[in-house]
Backbone as CSV, one residue per row, in Angstrom:
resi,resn,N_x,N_y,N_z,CA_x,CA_y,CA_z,C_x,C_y,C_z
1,UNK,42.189,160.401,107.635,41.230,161.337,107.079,39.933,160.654,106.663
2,UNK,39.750,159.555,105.972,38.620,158.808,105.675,37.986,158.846,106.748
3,UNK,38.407,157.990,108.376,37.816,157.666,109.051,37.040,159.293,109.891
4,UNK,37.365,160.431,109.656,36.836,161.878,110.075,36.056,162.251,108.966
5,UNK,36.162,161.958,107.639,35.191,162.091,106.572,33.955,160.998,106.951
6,UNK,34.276,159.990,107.682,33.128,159.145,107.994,32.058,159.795,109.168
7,UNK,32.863,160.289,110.120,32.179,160.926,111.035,31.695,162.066,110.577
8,UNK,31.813,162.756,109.774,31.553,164.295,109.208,29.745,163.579,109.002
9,UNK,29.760,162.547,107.534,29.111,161.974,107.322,28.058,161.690,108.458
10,UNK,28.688,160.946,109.033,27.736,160.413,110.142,26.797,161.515,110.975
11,UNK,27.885,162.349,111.208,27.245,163.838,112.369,26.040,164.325,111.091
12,UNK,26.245,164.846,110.441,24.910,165.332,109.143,23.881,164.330,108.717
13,UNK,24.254,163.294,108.725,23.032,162.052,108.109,22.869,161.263,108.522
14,UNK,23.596,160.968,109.730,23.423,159.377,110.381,23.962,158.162,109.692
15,UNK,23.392,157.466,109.418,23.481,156.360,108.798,22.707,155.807,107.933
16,UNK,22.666,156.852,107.036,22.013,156.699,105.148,23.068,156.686,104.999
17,UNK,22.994,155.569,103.816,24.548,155.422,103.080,23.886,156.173,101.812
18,UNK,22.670,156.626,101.556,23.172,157.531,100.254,24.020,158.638,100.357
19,UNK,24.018,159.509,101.727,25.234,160.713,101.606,26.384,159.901,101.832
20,UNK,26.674,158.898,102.241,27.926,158.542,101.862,28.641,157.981,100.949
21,UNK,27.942,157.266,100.004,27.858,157.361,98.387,27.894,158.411,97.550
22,UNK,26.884,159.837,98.243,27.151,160.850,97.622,28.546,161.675,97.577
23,UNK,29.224,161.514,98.959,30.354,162.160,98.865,31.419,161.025,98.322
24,UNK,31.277,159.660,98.220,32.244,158.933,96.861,32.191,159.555,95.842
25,UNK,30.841,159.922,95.322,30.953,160.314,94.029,31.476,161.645,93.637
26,UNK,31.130,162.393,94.490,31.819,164.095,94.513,33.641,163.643,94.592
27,UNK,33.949,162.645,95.236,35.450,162.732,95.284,35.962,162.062,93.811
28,UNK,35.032,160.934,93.380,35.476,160.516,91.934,35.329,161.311,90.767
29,UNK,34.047,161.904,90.466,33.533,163.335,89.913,35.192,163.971,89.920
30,UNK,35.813,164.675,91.388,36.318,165.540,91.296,37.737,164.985,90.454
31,UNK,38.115,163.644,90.771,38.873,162.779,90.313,39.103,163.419,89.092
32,UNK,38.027,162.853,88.226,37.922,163.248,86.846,37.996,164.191,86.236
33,UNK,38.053,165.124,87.026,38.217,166.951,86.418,39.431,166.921,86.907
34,UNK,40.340,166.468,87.866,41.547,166.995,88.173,42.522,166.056,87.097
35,UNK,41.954,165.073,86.538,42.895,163.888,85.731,42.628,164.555,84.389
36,UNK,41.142,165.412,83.795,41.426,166.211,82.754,42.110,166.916,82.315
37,UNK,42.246,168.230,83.510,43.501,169.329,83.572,45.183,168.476,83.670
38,UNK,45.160,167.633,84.248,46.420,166.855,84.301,47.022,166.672,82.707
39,UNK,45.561,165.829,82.515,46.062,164.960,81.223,46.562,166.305,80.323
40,UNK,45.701,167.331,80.524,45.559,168.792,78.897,46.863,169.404,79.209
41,UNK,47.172,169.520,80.347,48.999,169.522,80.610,49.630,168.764,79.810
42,UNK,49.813,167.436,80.413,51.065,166.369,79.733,50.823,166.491,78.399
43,UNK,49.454,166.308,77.956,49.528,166.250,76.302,50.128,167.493,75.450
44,UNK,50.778,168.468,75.860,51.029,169.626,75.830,52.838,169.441,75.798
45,UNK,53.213,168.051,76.506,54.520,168.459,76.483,55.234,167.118,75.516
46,UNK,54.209,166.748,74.638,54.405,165.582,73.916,55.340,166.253,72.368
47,UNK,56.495,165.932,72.123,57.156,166.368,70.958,56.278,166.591,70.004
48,UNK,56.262,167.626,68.941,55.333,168.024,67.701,53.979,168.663,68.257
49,UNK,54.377,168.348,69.706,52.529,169.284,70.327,51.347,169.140,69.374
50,UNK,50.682,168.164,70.517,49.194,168.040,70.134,48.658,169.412,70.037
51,UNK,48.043,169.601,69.189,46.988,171.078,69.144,45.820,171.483,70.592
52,UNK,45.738,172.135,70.901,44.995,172.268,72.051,43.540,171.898,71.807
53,UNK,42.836,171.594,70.702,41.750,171.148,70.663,41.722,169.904,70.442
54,UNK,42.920,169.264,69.931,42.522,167.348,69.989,43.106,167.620,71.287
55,UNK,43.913,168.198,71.938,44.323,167.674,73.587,43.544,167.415,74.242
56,UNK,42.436,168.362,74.193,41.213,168.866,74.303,40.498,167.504,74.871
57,UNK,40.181,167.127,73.426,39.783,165.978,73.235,39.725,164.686,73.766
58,UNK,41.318,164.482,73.935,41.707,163.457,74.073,42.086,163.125,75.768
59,UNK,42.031,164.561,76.243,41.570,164.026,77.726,40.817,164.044,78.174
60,UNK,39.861,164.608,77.551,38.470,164.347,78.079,38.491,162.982,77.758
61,UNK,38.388,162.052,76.475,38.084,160.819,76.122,38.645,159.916,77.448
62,UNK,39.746,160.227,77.507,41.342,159.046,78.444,40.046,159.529,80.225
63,UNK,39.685,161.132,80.237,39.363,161.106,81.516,38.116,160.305,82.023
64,UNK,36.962,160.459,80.693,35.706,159.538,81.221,35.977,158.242,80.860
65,UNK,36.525,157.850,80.035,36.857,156.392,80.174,37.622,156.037,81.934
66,UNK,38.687,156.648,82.515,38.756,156.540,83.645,37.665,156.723,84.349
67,UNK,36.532,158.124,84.947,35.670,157.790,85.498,34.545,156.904,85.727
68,UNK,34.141,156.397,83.808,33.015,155.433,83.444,33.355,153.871,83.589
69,UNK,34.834,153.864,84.105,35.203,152.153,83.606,34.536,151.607,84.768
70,UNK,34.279,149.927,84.359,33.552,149.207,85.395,34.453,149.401,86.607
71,UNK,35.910,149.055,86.520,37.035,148.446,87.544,36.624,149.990,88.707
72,UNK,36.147,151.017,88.173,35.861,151.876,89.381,34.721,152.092,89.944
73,UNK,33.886,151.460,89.729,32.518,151.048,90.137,32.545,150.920,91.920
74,UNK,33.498,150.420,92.245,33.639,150.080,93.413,33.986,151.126,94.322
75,UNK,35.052,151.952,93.723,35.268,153.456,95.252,33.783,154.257,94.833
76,UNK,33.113,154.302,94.113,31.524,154.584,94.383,30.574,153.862,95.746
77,UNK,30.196,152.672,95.060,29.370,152.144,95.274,29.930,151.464,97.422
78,UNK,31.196,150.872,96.956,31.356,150.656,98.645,31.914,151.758,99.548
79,UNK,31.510,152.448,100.669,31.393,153.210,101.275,32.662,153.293,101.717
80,UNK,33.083,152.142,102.169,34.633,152.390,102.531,35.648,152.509,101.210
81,UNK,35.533,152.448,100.698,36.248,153.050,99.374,36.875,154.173,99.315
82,UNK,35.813,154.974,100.449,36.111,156.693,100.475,37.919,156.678,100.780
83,UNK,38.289,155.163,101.030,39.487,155.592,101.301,40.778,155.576,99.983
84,UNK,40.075,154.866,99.261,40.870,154.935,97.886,40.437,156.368,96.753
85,UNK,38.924,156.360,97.254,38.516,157.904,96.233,39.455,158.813,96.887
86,UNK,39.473,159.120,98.163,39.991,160.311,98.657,41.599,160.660,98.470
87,UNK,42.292,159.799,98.530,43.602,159.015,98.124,43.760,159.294,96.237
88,UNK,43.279,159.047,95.849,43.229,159.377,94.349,42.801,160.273,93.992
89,UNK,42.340,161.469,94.802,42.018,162.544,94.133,43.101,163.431,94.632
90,UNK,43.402,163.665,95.842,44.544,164.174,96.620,46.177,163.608,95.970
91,UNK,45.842,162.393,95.329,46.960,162.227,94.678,47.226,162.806,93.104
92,UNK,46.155,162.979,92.525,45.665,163.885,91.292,46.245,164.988,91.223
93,UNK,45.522,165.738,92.425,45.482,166.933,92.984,47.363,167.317,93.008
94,UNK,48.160,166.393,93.864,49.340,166.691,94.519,49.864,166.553,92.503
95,UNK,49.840,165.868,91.803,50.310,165.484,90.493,50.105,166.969,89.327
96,UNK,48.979,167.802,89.742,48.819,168.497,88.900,49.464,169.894,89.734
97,UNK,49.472,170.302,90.411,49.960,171.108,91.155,51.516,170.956,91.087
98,UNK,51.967,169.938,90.823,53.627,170.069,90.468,53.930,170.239,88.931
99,UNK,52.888,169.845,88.487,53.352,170.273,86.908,52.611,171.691,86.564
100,UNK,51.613,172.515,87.491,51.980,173.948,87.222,52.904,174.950,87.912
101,UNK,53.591,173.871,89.199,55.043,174.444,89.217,55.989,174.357,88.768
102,UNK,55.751,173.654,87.478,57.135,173.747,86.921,56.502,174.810,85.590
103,UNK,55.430,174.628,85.129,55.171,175.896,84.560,55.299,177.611,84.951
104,UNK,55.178,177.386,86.309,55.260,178.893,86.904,56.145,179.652,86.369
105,UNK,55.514,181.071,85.958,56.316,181.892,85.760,57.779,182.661,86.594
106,UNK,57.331,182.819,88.065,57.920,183.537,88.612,58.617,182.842,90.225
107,UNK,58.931,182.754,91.003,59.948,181.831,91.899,58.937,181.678,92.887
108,UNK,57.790,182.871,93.507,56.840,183.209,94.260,55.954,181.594,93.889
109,UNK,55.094,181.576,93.242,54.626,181.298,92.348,54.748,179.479,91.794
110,UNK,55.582,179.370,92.086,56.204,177.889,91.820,55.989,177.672,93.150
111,UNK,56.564,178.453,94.248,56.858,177.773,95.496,55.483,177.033,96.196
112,UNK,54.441,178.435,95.733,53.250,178.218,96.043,52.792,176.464,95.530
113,UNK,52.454,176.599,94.271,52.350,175.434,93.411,53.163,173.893,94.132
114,UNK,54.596,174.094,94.481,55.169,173.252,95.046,54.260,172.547,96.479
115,UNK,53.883,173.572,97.507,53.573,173.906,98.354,52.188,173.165,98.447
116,UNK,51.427,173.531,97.485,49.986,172.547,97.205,50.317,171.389,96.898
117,UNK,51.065,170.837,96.501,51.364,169.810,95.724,51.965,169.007,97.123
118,UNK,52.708,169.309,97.706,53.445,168.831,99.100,52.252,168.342,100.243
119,UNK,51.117,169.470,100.339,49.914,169.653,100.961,48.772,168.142,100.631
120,UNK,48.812,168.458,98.916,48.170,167.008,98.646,48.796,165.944,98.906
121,UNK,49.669,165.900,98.597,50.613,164.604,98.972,50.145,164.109,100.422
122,UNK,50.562,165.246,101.532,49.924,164.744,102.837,48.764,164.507,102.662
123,UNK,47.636,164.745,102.408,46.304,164.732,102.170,45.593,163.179,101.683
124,UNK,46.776,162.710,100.835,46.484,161.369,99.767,47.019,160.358,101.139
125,UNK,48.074,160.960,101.607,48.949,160.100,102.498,47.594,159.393,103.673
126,UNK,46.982,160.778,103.916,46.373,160.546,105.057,44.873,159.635,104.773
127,UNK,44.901,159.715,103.456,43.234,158.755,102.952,43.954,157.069,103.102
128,UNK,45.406,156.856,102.375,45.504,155.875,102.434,47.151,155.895,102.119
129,UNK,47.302,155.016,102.763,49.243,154.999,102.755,49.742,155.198,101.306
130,UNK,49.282,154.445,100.395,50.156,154.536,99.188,50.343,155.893,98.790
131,UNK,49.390,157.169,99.109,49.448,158.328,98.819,51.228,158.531,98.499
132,UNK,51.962,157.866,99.985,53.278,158.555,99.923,54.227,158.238,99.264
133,UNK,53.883,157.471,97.746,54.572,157.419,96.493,54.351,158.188,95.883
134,UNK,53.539,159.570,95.918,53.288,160.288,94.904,54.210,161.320,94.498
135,UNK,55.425,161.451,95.440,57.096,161.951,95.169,57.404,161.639,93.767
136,UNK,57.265,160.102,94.355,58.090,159.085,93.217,57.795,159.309,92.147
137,UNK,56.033,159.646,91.966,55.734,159.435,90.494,55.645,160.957,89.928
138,UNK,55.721,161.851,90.968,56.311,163.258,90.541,57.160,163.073,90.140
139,UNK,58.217,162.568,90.230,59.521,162.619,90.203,59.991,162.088,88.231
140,UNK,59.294,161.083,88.217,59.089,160.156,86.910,58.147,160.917,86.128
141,UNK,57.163,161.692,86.429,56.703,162.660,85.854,57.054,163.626,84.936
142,UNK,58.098,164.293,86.056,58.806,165.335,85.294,59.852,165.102,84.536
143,UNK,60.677,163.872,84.981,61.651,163.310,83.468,61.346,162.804,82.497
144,UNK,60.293,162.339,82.509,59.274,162.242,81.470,58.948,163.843,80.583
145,UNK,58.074,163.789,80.973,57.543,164.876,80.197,57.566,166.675,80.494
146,UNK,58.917,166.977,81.045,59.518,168.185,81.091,60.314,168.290,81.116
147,UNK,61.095,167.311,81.414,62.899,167.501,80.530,62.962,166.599,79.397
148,UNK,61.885,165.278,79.214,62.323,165.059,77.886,63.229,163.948,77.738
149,UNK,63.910,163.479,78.557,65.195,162.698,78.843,64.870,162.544,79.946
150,UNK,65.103,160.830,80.512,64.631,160.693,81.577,65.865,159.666,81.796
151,UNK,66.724,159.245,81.084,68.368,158.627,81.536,68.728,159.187,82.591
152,UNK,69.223,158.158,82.816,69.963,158.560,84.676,71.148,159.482,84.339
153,UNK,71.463,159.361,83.021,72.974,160.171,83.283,72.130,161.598,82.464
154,UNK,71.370,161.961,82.070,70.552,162.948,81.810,70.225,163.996,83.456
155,UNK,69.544,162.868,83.821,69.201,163.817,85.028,69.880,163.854,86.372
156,UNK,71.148,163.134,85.930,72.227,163.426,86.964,73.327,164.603,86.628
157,UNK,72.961,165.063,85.504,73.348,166.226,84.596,73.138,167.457,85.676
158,UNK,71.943,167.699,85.778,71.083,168.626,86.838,70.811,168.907,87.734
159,UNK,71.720,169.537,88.360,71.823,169.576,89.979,70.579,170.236,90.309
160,UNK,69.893,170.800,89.945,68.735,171.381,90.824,67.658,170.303,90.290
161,UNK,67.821,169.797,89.894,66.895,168.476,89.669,67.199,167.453,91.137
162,UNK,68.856,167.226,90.823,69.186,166.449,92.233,68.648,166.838,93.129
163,UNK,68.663,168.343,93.654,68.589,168.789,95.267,66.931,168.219,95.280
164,UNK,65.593,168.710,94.083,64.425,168.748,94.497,64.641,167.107,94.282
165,UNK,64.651,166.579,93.294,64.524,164.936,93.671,65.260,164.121,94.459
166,UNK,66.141,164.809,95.232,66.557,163.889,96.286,65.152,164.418,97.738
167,UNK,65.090,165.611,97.663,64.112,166.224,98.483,62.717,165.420,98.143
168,UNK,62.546,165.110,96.999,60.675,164.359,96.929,61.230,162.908,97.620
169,UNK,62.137,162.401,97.135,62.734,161.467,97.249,62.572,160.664,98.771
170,UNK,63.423,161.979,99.451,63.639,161.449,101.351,62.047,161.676,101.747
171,UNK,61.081,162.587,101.193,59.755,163.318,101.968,58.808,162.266,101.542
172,UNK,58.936,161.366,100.666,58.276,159.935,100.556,58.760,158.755,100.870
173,UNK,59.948,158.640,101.137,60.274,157.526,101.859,59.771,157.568,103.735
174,UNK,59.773,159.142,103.791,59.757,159.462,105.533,58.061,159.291,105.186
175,UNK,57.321,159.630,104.430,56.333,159.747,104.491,55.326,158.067,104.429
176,UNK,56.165,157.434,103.960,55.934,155.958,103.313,55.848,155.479,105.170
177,UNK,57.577,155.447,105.825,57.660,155.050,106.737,56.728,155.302,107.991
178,UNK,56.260,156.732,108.049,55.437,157.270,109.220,54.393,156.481,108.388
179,UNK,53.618,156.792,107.478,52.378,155.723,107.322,52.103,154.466,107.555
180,UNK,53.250,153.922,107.542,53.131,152.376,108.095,53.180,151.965,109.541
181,UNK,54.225,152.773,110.206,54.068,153.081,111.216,53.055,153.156,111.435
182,UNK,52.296,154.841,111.658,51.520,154.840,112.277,50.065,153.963,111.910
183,UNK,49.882,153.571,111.127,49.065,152.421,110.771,49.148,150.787,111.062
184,UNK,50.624,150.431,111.530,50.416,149.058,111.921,49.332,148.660,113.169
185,UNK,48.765,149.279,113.808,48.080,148.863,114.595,46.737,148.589,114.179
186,UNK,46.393,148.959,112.693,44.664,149.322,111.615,45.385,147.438,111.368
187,UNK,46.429,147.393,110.332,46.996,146.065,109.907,47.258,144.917,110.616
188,UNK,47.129,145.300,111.987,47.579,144.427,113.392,46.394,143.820,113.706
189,UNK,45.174,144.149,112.884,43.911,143.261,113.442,42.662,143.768,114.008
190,UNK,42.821,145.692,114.242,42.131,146.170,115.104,40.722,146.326,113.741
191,UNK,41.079,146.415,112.637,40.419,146.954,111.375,39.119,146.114,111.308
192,UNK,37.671,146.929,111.269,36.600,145.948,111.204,36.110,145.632,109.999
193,UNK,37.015,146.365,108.382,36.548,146.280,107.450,37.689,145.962,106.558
């Protein structure tokens, strides 16, 4: 996907790297609004519940300190980066979309939510391989901070926990494997950057 976001780029502007800086920054920008809503979630499922206005708060603070820190200076400023911005927002993206399916009210509704979340996942996968851990950290996500208990003999308690986390489980390992796959030939030497 980076390398078709490059050409998108290219077909509209040629070869000014300010629109291609510009669309780093729209993907880190977006970064930061999707790691807000994330964060105003999780802080929400913290025992004694934060109040919704320090949550408020406090992800906004946690989110621009992520967007403003030096260490990200770089998926801005170097062009090929677009492959870690795009990758981290799609992985954002796939992260928050599973924790408003587990909020969903109704079965419709979740599936949907699931469904985006599955969508980003491919999406992160396709900016940059590591995307296809983002199962995993769904997975650690939600024993964390929606059941509360994250012991193995806790969430071996829960069979419908089993079926979906054995399911994120196999769809990132297959997803891990096809990425490497189909990428050993970028790692094999052909890569000019």
């Amino acid at each position: 996907l980076s390398y078709f976001s490059f050409g998108v780029n290219y077909y509209l502007s040629g070869l000014d790297p300010s629109s291609f800086r510009g669309v780093n920054i729209l993907f880190h920008a977006a970064s930061a609004v999707v790691l807000f809503l994330l964060l105003y979630r999780w802080f929400g499922y913290i025992p004694g519940r934060v109040r919704p206005p320090d949550r408020a708060w406090v992800a906004l603070a946690a989110s621009a300190l992520w967007a403003l820190h030096p260490t990200s200076v770089s998926t801005v400023t170097y062009i090929v980066q677009r492959m870690n911005g795009g990758m981290a927002l799609f992985f954002l993206v796939a992260l928050h979309a599973a924790t408003c399916g587990w909020e969903a009210s109704t079965p419709s509704r979740r599936a949907a939510w699931y469904g985006a979340a599955f969508c980003a996942i491919l999406l992160s996968t396709g900016f940059k391989e590591i995307g296809a851990t983002a199962p995993f950290v769904i997975f650690a996500a939600w024993a964390t901070w929606k059941r509360g208990d994250a012991s193995l003999k806790a969430l071996l308690s829960e069979r419908k926990f089993l079926a979906a986390g054995t399911t994120l489980l196999a769809v990132g390992v297959l997803g891990f494997v096809a990425a490497v796959v189909y990428s050993y030939p970028t790692y094999a030497g052909t890569r000019d950057f």
